[in-house]
N, C-alpha and C positions, 0 to 999 in steps of 0.2 A: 504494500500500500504506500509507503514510504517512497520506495524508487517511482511508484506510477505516477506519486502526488510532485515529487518535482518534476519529472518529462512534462507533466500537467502545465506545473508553471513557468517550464520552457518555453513549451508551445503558445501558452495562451499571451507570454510579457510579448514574443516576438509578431505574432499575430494583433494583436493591441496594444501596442508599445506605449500610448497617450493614457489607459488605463492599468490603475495599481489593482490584482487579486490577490483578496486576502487570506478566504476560504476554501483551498487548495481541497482539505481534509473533507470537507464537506461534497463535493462536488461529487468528489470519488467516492462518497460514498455510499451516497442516494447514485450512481450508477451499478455501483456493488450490486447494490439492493435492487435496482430492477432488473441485473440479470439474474441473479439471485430465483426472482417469483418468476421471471419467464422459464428459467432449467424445471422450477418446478410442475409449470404449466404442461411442458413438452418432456415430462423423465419420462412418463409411459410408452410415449412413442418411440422413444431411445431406449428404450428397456426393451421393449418389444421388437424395435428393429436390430438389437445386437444376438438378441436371441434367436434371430433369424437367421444371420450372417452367421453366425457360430454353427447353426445345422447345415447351411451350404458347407461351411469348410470340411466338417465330418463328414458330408458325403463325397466332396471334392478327395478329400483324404483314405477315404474305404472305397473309391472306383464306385459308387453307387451312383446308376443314372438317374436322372431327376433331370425337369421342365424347368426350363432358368427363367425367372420371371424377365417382363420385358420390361426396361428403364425407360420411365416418361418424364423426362428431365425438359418439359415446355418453359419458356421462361415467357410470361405472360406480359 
């Protein structure tokens, strides 16, 4: 938190140079905190999907044939 909170106020004095931040700590932290509640929002689906990935490798690894899903990777 420490080392992010200065890059922080690297970025921001040379990006704003006419203004002074004071609340480095702060910033960083209420960001923490929303990724924080979105990991929570999406762990099921990252639970779910490594548990996926982990039975493709077992069958990748025991020659077992299986139907490779198809990757819909649209960027909208």
């Amino acid at each position: 938190m420490i080392v992010c909170d200065s890059q922080l106020a690297t970025k921001l004095d040379k990006k704003f140079n006419n203004i002074t931040f004071t609340h480095y700590r702060c910033a960083i932290h209420i960001i923490n905190l929303a990724v924080k509640v979105k990991m929570n929002y999406i762990g099921n689906e990252i639970k779910k999907l490594h548990q996926f990935v982990v039975k493709v490798k077992i069958c990748i690894l025991k020659k077992v044939k299986f139907f490779k899903p198809i990757l819909n990777i649209d960027i909208y």
